[in-house]
C-alpha positions as CSV (number, residue, x, y, z in Angstrom):
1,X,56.1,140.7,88.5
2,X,59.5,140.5,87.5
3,X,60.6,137.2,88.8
4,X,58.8,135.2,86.3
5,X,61.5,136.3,83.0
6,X,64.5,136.6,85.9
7,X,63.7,132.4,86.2
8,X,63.0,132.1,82.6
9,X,66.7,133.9,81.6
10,X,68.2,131.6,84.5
11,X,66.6,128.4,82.7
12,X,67.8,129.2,79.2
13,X,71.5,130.7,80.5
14,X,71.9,127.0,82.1
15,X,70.5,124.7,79.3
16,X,73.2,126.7,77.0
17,X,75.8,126.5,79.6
18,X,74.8,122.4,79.8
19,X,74.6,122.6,75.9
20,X,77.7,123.7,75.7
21,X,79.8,121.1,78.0
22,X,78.1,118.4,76.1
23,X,79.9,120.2,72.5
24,X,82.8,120.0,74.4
25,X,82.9,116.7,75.6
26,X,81.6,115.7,71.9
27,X,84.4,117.7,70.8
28,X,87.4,115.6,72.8
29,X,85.5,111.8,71.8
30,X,85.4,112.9,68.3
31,X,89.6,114.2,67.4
32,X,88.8,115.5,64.1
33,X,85.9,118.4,65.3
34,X,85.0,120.0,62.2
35,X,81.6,120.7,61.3
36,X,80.1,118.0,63.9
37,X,81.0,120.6,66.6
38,X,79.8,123.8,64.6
39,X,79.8,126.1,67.9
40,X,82.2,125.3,69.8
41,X,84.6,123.3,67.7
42,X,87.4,124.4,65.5
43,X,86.3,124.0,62.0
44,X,89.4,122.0,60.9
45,X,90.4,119.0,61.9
46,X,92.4,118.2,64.6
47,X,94.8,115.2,63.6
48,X,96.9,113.4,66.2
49,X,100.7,113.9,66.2
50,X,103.2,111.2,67.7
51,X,107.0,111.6,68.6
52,X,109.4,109.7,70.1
53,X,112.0,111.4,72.7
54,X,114.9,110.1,74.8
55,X,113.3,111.8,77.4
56,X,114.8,109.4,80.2
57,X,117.8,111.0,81.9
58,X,118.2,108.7,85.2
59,X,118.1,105.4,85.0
60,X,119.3,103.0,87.9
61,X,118.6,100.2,89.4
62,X,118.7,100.2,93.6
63,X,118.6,96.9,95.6
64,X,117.2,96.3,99.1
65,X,113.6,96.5,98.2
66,X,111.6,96.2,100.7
67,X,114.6,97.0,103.4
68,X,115.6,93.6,105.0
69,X,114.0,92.6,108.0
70,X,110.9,94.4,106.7
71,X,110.0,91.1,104.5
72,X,106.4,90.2,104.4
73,X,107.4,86.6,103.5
74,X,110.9,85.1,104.4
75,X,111.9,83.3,101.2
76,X,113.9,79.9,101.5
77,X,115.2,78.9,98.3
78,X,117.3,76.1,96.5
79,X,117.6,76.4,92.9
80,X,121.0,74.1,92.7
81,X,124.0,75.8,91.9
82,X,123.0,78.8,90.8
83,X,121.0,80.6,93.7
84,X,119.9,79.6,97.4
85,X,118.7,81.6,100.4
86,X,118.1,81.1,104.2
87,X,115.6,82.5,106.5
88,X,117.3,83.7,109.8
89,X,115.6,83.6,113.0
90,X,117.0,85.2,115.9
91,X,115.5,84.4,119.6
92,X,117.5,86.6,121.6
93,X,115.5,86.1,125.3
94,X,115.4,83.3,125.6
95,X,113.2,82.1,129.2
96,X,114.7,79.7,132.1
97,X,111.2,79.8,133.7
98,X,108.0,77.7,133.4
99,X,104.7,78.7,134.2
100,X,102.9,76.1,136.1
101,X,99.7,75.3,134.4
102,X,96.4,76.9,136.2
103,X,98.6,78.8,138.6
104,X,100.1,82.4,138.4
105,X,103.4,81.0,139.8
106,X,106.5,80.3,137.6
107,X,109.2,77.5,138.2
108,X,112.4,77.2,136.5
109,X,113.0,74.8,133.6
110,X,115.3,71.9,134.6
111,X,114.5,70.2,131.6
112,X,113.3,70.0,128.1
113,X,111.6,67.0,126.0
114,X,111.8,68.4,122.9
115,X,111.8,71.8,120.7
116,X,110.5,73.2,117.7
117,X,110.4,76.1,115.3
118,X,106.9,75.9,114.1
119,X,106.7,78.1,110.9
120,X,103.6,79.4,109.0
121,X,103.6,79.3,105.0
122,X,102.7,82.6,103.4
123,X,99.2,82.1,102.1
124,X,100.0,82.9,98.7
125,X,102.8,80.0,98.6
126,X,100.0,76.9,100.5
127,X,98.8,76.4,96.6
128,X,102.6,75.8,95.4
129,X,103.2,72.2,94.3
130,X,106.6,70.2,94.9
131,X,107.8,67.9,92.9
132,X,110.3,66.2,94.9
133,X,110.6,65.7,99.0
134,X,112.3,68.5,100.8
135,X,114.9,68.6,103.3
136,X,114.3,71.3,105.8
137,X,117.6,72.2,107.4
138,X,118.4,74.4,110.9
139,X,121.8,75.6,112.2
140,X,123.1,77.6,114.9
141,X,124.1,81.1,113.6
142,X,124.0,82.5,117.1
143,X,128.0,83.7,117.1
144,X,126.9,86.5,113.5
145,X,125.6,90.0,114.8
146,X,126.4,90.4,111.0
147,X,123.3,90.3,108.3
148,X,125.2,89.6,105.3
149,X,124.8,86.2,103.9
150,X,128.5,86.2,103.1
151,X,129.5,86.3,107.1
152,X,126.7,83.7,107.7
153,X,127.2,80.8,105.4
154,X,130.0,79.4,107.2
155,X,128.1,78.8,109.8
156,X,125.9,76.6,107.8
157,X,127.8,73.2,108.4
158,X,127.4,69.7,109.9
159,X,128.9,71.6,113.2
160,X,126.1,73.9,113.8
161,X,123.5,71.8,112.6
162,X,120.6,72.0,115.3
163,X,117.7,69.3,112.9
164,X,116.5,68.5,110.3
165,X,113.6,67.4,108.8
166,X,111.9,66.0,105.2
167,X,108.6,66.4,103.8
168,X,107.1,64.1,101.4
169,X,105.8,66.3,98.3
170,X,102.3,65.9,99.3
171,X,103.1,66.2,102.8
172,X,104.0,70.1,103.0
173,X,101.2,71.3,104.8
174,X,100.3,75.2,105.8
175,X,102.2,74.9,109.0
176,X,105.9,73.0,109.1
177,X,107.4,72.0,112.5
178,X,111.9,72.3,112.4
179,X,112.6,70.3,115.2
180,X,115.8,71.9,117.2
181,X,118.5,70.3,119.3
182,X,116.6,70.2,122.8
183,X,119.8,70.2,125.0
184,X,121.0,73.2,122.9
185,X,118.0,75.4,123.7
186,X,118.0,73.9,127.4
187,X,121.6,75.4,127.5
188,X,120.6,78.9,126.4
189,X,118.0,78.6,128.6
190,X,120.0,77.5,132.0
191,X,122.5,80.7,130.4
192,X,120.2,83.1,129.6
193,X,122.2,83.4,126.1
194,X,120.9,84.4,122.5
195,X,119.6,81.3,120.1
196,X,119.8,82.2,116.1
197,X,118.6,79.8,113.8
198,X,119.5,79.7,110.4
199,X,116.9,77.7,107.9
200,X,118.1,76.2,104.4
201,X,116.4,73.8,101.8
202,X,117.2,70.9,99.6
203,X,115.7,69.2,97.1
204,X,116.6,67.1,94.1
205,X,114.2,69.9,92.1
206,X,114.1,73.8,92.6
207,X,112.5,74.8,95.7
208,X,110.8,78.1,97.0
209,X,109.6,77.9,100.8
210,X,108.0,81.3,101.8
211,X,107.1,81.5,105.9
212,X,105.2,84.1,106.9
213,X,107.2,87.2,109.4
214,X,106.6,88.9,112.5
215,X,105.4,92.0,109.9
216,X,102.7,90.4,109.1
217,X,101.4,88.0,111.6
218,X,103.3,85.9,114.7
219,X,106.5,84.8,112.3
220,X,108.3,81.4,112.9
221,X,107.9,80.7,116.6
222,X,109.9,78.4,119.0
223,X,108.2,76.3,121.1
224,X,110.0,74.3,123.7
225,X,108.3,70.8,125.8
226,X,109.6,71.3,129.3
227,X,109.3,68.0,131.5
228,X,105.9,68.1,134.0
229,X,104.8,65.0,133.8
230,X,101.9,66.4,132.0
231,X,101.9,65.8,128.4
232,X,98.6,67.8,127.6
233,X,100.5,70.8,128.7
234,X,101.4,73.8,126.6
235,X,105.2,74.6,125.2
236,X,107.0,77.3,126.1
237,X,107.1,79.6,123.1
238,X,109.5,82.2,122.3
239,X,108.2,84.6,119.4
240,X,111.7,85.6,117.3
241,X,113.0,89.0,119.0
242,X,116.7,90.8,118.0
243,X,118.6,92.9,120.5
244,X,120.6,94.2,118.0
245,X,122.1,95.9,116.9
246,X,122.1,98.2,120.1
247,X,122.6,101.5,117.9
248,X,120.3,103.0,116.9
249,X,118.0,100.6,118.5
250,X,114.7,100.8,116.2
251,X,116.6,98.7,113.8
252,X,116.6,96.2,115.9
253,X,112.9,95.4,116.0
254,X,112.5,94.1,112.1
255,X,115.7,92.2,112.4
256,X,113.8,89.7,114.7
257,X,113.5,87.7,110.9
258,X,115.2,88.3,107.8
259,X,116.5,87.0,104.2
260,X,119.9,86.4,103.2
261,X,121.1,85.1,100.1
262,X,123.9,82.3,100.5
263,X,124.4,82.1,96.7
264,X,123.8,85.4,95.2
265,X,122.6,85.6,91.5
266,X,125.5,87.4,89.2
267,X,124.9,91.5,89.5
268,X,123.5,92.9,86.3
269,X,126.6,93.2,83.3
270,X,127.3,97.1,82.3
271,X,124.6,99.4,80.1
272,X,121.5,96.8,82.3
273,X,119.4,97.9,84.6
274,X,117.4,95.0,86.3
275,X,114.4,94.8,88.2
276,X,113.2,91.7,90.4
277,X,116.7,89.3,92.0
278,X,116.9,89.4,95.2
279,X,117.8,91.5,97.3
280,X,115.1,92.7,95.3
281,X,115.8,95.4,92.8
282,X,113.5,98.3,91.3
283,X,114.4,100.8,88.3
284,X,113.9,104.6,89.4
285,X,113.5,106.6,86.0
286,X,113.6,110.6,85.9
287,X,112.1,112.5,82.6
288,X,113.0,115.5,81.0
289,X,109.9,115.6,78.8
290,X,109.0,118.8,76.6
291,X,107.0,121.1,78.6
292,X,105.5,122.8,75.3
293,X,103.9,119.1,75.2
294,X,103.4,118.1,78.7
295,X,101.3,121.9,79.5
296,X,100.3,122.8,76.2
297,X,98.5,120.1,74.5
298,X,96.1,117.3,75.0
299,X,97.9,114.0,76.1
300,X,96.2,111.1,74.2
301,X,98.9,108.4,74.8
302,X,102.3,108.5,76.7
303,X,104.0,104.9,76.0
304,X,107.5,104.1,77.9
305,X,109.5,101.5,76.0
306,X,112.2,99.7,77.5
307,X,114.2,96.9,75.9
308,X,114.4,94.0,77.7
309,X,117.7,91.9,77.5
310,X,117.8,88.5,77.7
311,X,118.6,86.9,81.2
312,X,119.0,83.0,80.5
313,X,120.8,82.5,84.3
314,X,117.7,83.8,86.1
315,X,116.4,82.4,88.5
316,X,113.0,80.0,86.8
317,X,114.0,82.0,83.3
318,X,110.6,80.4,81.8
319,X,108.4,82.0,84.2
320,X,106.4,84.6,83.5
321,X,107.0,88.0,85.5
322,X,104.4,91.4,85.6
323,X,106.5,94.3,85.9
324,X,104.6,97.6,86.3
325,X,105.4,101.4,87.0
326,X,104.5,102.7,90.5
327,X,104.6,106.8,91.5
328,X,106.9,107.8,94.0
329,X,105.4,110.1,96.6
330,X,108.2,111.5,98.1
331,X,109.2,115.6,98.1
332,X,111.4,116.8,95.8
333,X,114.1,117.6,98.6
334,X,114.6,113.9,98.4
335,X,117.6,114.1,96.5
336,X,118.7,110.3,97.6
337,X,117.5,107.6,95.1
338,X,117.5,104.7,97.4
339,X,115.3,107.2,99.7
340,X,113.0,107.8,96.8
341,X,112.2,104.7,96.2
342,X,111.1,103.5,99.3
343,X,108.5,106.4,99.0
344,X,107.2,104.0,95.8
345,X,103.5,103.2,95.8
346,X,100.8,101.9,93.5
347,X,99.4,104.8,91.4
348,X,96.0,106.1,92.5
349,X,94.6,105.9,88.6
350,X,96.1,103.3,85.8
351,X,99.0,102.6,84.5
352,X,100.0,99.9,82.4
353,X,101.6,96.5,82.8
354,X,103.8,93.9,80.6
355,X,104.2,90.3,81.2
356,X,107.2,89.0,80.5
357,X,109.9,85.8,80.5
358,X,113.3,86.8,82.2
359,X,115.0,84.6,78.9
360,X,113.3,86.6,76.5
361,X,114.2,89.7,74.4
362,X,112.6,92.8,72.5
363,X,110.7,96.1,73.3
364,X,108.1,96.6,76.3
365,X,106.0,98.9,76.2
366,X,104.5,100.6,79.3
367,X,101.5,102.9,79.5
368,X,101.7,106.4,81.7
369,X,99.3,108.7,80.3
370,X,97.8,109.0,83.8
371,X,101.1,109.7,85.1
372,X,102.1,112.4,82.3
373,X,98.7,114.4,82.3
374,X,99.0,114.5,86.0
375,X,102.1,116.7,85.6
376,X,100.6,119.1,83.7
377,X,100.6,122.7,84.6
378,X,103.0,121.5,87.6
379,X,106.6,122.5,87.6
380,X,108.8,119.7,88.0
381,X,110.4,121.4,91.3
382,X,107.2,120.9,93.0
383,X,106.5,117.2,91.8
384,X,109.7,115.7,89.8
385,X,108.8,113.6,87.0
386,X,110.0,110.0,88.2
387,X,108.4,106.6,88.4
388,X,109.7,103.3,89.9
389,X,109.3,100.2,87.8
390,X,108.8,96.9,90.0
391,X,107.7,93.6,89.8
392,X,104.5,92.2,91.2
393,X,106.9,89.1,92.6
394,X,108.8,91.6,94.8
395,X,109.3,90.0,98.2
396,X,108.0,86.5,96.8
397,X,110.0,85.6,94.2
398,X,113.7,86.4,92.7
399,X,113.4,86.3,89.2
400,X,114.7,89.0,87.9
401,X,114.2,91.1,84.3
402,X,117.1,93.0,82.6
403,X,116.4,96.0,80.2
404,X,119.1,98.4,78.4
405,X,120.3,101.4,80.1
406,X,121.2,104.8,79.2
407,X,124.8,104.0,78.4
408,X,123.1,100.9,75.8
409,X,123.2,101.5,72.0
410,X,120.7,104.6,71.2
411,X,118.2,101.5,69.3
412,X,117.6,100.4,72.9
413,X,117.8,103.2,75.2
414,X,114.7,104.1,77.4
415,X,112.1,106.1,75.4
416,X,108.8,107.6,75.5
417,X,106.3,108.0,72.7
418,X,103.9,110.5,73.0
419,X,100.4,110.6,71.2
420,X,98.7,114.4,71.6
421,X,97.0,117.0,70.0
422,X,97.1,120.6,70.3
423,X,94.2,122.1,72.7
424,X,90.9,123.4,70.9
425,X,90.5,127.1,71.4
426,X,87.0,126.7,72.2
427,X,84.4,129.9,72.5
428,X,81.3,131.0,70.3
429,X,81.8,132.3,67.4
């Protein structure tokens, strides 16, 4: 007989409990509480207070991002005198044996027709138009172990060229063919020797070639025509393959195709920090934000503003850039910045972006209330408070975006404004 007010109690205990998470959430939409939250709410309002801190203390900019070799796209760009780079292609086994077609026996080459590097746009560069005919342009860098693109551009001259080729604007379709000196890979062949190919552009406008690598797909691929009297035959192909350097050997594997810049853009003047370039840059920042904020009161907004500096000599200066804050999900015994920052990654909830010119000048401002309330409650020793800033271009495109440092006048340093309010002290009166 007794179940019956047992459910009833039950019944009225959870509608007050449901009641009362409604007046809460009533409470948060509506800032000034007062009388529309009798119950629950503080009777006074609750007004929103903002402050500004200088609550960046580490800034720098690292470059190598992502590490070379690890390229999605291999960007080959000409923009006149002021910046160029070269995809480099190494074939280091190299095959002196044919298989005969529709057998399992193998018969070694005495000769070659012809020979190829057949390269594979990156899809997001097939809807790029040209506005001139480019000059595709391959040379022999096989004598560099070296990955610098000051040890390899003396290799790129009339000496060492091994073809060349131009497209017609309209002609540049999603798959290029480089043809390459047949009696040069016929030689490597009958030696068994390395082949590395360097690839450059030219064009009487700015050019940006992007081939797809071995990390995402089959890469840039030579294919050599031996002679069998059979035209209908297949090549031989050789997929791009590095045997060094020989220690330690896993580096070897993503230096099969790689980026160097010939003509490097200028390195960021003193009190910048630059994202974007190439060898593309990010920012790591660190905080030192107030914890009687951070833990004890209701985040509403967390802005970072960053002052951007003019950069008239980078590369397509007019062209607009997104830069935008990633997390960095490393431990916090990861003292090394450059090791940090390979550990950045999109954030799992929103953050904000700004889309900018590299020419242009004035305050951006960033939104990380997502990143800031996740920090609450958490000691920084257990997740530091740091954020990368990238750009969405990285490993397309080398425009790069400058912004004032630490060391900069105090009117442009890094900031953060915060927007919060204290927390309600909520309970029945």
């Amino acid at each position: 007989m007794t179940r019956g007010p047992r459910l009833r109690f039950r019944r009225v205990s959870l509608l007050a409990a449901v009641a009362a998470v409604v007046g809460i959430a009533a409470c948060e939409e509506h800032l000034g509480g007062g009388n529309a939250c009798p119950l629950v709410c503080p009777e006074q309002a609750v007004a929103p207070r903002d402050t500004t801190v200088f609550a960046v203390v580490i800034d720098t900019s690292i470059a190598g991002f992502p590490p070379i070799g690890n390229e999605s796209n291999i960007l080959i760009a000409f923009h006149k005198d002021t910046f160029e780079t070269a995809g480099i292609f190494r074939y280091d086994s190299v095959p002196n044996f044919y298989q005969i077609p529709n057998t399992t026996r193998d018969t070694a080459i005495y000769h070659i027709d012809s020979a190829f590097l057949v390269a594979p746009r990156a899809t997001a560069d097939t809807s790029e138009k040209f506005k001139a005919p480019v000059t595709i342009e391959a040379f022999d860098v096989s004598a560099v172990d070296d990955t610098a693109g000051s040890a390899l551009l003396p290799l790129f001259t009339p000496n060492h060229l091994l073809g060349t080729v131009t497209y017609a604007p309209d002609s540049i379709r999603d798959t290029l063919r480089i043809p390459i000196n047949a009696n040069v890979v016929f030689n490597r062949m009958q030696n068994a020797t390395r082949l590395r190919v360097g690839v450059r552009v030219r064009s009487d406008s700015s050019v940006d070639l992007r081939f797809a690598s071995q990390q995402v797909g089959t890469g840039v691929v030579l294919n050599a025509y031996v002679t069998t009297g059979d035209s209908t035959q297949p090549p031989v192909s050789v997929p791009a393959l590095s045997k060094t350097p020989v220690n330690p050997s896993f580096l070897a594997t993503a230096l099969g195709d790689f980026t160097v810049a010939l003509t490097p853009q200028a390195p960021p003047p003193a009190c910048v920090v630059r994202v974007g370039d190439f060898p593309w840059r990010r920012l790591y920042l660190r905080f030192a934000l107030p914890r009687s904020i951070v833990d004890s009161t209701a985040i509403i907004r967390a802005t970072l503003m960053l002052t951007q500096r003019p950069n008239r000599n980078a590369v397509a200066a007019g062209d607009s850039i997104t830069v935008f804050p990633s997390t960095i999900l490393s431990s916090p015994v990861v003292q090394d910045i450059t090791a940090a920052l390979q550990f950045a990654t999109p954030a799992p909830f929103p953050l904000g972006t700004d889309t900018v010119t590299p020419r242009d000048s004035g305050l951006r401002r960033l939104e990380i209330v997502n990143l800031v309330r996740a920090w609450e409650g958490v000691p920084d020793s257990v997740t530091p408070r740091v954020v990368a800033i990238q750009v969405v271009t990285e490993g397309n495109f080398a425009g790069a975006v400058d912004f004032y440092s630490l060391c900069a006048p105090a009117s442009v340093r890094p900031q953060i404004r915060l927007t919060y309010v204290p927390k309600p002290k909520l309970g029945f009166p």
